[in-house]
LUMPANU-728811 format. One record per residue (C-alpha): residue in three letters; x, y, z. Coordinates in nm, 3 decimals. Each point is the difference from the previous one (the first is absolute). Layout:
REM residues N
<kemar r="ala" u="X" v="Y" w="Z"/>
...
This chain:
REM residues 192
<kemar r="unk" u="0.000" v="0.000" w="0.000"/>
<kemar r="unk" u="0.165" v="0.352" w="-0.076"/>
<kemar r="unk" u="0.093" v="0.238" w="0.287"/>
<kemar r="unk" u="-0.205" v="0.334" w="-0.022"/>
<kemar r="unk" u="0.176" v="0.300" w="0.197"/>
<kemar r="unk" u="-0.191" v="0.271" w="0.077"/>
<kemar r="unk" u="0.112" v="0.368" w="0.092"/>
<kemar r="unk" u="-0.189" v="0.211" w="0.271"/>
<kemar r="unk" u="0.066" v="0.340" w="0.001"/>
<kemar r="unk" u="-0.099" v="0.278" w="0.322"/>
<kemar r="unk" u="-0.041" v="0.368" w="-0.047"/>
<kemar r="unk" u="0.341" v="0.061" w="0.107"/>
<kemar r="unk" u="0.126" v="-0.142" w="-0.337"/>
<kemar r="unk" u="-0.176" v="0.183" w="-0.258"/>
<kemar r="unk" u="0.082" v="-0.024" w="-0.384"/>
<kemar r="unk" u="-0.181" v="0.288" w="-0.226"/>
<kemar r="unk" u="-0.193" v="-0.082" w="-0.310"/>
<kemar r="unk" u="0.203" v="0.129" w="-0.267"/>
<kemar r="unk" u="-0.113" v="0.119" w="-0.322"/>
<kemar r="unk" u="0.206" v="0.081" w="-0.319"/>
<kemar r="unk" u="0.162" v="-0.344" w="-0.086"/>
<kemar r="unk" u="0.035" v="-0.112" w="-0.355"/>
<kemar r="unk" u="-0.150" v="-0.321" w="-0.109"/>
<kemar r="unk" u="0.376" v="-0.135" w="-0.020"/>
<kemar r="unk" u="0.083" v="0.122" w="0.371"/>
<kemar r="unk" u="0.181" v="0.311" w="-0.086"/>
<kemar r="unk" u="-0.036" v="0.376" w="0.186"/>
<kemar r="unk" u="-0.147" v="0.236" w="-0.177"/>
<kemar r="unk" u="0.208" v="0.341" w="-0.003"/>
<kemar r="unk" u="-0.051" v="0.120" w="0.389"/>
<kemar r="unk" u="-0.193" v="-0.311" w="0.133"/>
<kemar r="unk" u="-0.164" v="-0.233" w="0.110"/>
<kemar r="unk" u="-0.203" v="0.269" w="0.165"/>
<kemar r="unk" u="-0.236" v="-0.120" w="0.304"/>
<kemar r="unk" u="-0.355" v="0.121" w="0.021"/>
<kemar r="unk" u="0.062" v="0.278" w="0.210"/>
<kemar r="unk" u="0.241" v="0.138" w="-0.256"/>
<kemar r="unk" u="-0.242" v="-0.049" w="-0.329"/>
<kemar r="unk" u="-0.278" v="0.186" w="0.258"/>
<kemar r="unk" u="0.213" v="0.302" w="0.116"/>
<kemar r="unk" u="0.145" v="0.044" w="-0.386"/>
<kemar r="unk" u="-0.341" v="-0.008" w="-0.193"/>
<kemar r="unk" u="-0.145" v="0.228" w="0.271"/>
<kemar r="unk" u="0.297" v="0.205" w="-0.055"/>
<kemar r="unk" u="-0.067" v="0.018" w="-0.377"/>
<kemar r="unk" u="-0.374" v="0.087" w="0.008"/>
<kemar r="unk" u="0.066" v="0.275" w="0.258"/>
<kemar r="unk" u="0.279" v="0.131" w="-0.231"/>
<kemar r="unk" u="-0.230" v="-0.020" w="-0.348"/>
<kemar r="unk" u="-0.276" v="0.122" w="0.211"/>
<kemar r="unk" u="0.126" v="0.333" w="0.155"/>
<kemar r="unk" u="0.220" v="0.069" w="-0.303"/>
<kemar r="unk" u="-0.159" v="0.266" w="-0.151"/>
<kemar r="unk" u="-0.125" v="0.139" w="0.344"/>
<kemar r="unk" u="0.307" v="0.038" w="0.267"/>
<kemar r="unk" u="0.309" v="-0.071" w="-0.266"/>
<kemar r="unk" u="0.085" v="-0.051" w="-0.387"/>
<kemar r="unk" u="0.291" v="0.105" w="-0.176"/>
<kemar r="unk" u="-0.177" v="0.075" w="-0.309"/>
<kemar r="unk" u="0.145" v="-0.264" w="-0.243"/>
<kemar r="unk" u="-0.202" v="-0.331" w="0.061"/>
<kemar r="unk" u="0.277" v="-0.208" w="-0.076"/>
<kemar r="unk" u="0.229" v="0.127" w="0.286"/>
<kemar r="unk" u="-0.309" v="-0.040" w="0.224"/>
<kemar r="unk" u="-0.041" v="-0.386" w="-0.088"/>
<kemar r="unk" u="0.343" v="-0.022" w="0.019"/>
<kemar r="unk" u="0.033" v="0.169" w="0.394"/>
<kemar r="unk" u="-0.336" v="-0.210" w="0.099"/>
<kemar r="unk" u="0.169" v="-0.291" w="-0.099"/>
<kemar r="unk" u="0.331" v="0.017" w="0.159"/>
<kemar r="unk" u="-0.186" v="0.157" w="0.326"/>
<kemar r="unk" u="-0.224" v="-0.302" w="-0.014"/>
<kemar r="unk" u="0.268" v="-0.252" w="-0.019"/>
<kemar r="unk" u="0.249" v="0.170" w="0.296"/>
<kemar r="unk" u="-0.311" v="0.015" w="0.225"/>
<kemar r="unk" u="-0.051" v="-0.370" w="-0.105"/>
<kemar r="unk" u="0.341" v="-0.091" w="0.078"/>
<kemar r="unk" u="0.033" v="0.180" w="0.346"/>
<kemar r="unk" u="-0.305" v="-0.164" w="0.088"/>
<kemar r="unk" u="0.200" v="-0.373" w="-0.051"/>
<kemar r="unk" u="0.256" v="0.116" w="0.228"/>
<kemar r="unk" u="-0.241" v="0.017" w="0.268"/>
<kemar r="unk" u="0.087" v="-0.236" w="0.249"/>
<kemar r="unk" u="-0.302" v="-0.303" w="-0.019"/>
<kemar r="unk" u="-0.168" v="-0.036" w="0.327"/>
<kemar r="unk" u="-0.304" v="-0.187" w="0.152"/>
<kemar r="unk" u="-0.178" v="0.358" w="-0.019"/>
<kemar r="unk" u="-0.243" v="0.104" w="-0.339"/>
<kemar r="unk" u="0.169" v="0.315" w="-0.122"/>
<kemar r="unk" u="-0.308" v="0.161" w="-0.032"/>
<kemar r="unk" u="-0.123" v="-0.066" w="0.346"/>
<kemar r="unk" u="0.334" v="0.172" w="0.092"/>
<kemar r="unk" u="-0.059" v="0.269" w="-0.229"/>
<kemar r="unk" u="-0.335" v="0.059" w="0.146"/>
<kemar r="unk" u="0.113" v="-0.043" w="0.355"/>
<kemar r="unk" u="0.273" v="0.308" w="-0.070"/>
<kemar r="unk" u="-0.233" v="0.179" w="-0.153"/>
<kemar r="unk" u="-0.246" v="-0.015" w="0.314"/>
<kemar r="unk" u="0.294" v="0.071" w="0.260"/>
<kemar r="unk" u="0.085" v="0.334" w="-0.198"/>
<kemar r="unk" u="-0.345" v="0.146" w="0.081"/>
<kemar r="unk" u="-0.002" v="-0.184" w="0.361"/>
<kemar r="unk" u="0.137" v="0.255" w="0.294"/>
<kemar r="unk" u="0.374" v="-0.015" w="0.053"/>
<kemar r="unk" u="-0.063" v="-0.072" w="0.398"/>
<kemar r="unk" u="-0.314" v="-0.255" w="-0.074"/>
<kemar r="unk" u="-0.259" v="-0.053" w="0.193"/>
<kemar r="unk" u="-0.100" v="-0.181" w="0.350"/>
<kemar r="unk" u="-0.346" v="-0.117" w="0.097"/>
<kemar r="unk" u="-0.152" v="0.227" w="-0.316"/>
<kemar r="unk" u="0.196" v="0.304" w="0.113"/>
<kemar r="unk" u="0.283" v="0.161" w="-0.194"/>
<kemar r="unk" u="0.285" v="-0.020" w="0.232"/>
<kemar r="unk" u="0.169" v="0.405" w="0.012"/>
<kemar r="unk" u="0.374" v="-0.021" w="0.129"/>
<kemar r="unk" u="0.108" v="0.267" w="0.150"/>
<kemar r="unk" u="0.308" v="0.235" w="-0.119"/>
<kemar r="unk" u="0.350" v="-0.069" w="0.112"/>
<kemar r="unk" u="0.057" v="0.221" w="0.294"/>
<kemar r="unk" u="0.268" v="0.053" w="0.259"/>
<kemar r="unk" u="-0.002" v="-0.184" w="0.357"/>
<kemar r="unk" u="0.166" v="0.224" w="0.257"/>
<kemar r="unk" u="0.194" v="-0.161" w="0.323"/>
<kemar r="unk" u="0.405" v="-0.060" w="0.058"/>
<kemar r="unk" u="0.222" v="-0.212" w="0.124"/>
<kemar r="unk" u="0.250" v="-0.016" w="0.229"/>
<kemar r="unk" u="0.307" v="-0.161" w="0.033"/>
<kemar r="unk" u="0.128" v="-0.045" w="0.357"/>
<kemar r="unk" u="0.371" v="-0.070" w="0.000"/>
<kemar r="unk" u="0.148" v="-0.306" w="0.127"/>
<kemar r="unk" u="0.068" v="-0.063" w="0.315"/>
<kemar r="unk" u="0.293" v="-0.022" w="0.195"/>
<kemar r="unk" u="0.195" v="-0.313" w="0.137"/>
<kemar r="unk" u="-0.066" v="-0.038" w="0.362"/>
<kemar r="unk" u="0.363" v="-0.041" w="0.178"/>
<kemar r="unk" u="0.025" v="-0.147" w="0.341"/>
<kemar r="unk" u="0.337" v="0.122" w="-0.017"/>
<kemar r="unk" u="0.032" v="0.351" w="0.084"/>
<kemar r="unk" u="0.218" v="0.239" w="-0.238"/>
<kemar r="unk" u="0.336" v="0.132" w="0.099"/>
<kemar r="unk" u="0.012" v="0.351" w="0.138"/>
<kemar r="unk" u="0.085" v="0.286" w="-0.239"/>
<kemar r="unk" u="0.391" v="0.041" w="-0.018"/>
<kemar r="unk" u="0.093" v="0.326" w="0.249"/>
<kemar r="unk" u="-0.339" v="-0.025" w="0.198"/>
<kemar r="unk" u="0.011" v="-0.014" w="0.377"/>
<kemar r="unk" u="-0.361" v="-0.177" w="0.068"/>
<kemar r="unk" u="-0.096" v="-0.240" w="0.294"/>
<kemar r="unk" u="0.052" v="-0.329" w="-0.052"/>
<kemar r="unk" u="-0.311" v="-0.228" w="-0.132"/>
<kemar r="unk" u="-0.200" v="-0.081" w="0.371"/>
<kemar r="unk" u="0.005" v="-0.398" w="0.032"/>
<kemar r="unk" u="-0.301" v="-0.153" w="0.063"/>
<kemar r="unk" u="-0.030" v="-0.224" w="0.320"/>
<kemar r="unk" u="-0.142" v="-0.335" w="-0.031"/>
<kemar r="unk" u="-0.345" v="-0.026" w="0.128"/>
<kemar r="unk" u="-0.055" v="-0.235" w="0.266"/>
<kemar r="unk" u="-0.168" v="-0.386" w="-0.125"/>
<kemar r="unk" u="-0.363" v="-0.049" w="0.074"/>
<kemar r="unk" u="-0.075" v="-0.293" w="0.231"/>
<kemar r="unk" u="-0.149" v="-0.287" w="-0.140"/>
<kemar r="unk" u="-0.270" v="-0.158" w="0.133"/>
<kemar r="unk" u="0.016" v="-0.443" w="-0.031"/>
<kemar r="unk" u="-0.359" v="-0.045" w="0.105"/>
<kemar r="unk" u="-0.259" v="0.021" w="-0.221"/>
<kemar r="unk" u="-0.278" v="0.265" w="-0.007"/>
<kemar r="unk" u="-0.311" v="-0.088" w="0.151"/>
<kemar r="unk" u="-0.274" v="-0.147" w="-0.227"/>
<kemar r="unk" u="-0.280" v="0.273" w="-0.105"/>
<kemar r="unk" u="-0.327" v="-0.138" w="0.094"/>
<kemar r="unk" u="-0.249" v="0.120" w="-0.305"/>
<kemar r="unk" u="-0.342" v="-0.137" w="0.004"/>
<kemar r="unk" u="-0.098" v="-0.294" w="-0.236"/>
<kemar r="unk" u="-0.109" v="0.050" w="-0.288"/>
<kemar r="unk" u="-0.179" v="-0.199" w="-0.239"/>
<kemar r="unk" u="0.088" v="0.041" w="-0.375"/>
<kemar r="unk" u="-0.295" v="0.092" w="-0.190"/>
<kemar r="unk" u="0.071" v="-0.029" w="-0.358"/>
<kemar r="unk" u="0.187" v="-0.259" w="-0.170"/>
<kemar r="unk" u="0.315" v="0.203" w="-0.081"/>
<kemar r="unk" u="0.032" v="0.042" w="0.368"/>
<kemar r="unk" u="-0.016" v="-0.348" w="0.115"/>
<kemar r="unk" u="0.263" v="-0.065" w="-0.298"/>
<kemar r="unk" u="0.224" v="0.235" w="0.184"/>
<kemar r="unk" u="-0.035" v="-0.161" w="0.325"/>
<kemar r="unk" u="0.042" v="-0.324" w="-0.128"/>
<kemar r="unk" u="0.286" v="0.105" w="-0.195"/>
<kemar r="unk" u="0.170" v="0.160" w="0.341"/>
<kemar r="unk" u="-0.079" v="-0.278" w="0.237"/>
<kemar r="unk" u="0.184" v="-0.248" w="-0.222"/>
<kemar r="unk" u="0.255" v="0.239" w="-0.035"/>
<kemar r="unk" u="0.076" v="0.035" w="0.386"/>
């Protein structure tokens, strides 16, 4: 029995439909040209035959075919240097269409959202400087001086120290009354 492969193909690998082959597999002169291109340059060309007597003309109709045509194919062109993506390119023309009339700030629960202008925030700073060393031995006495000596300090006499241990503190019992509190006592009477 012969093996049958089959190929499976996600969104993230995309291959255009080209137009613009020859029956024997050759380019045409500029293609293959996707669908997007053959859109954008035939909407290209009727816009330039349309408004040609209206917003431009040269006067000499040849020269006019002539600049319609080469417009026609560099717009056609640029457009297949677009980079292909997942996205329709006229949704994307439509969507940058909208955000030009959108407000630049947008808008929060319906409201258009109003920054306010850069302004100046008063306040300083201060730097304190560092502090000094502390030296627990004192510094030599200024060459030529005739001070008193530093005074010495005289031990202090030792505290006694009691060996009995303090009487117990008689508190009241008490019962603990929520659950974190008989944790606690459970926790210090295995503890002792």
């Amino acid at each position: 029995m012969p093996q049958e492969t089959a190929r499976f193909y996600t969104k993230s690998r995309r291959f255009p439909k080209m137009i613009g082959r020859m029956n024997d597999g050759s380019r045409i002169p500029g293609g293959p040209y996707t669908l997007t291109q053959v859109g954008v340059g035939g909407a290209v060309l009727l816009a330039m035959f349309a408004t040609r007597g209206l917003l431009w003309s040269t006067g000499e109709i040849l020269l006019d075919i002539l600049m319609t045509a080469v417009l026609a194919f560099a717009v056609t062109w640029l457009v297949g240097r677009l980079p292909m993506t997942r996205r329709n390119l006229l949704f994307a023309f439509l969507d940058a269409a909208a955000a030009m009339f959108k407000p630049f700030g947008g808008k929060y629960q319906g409201q258009v959202i109003r920054l306010s202008a850069p302004h100046g925030a008063g306040g300083g700073t201060r730097v304190l400087p560092p502090e000094r060393p502390v030296s627990l031995v004192p510094p030599p006495p200024p060459v030529g001086a005739d001070l008193p000596p530093y005074p010495t300090k005289t031990p202090r006499p030792r505290r006694e120290v009691s060996l009995t241990p303090p009487a117990p503190i008689s508190t009241p019992a008490h019962r603990p009354a929520t659950g974190l509190e008989r944790l606690l006592t459970q926790v210090n009477s295995t503890n002792s």
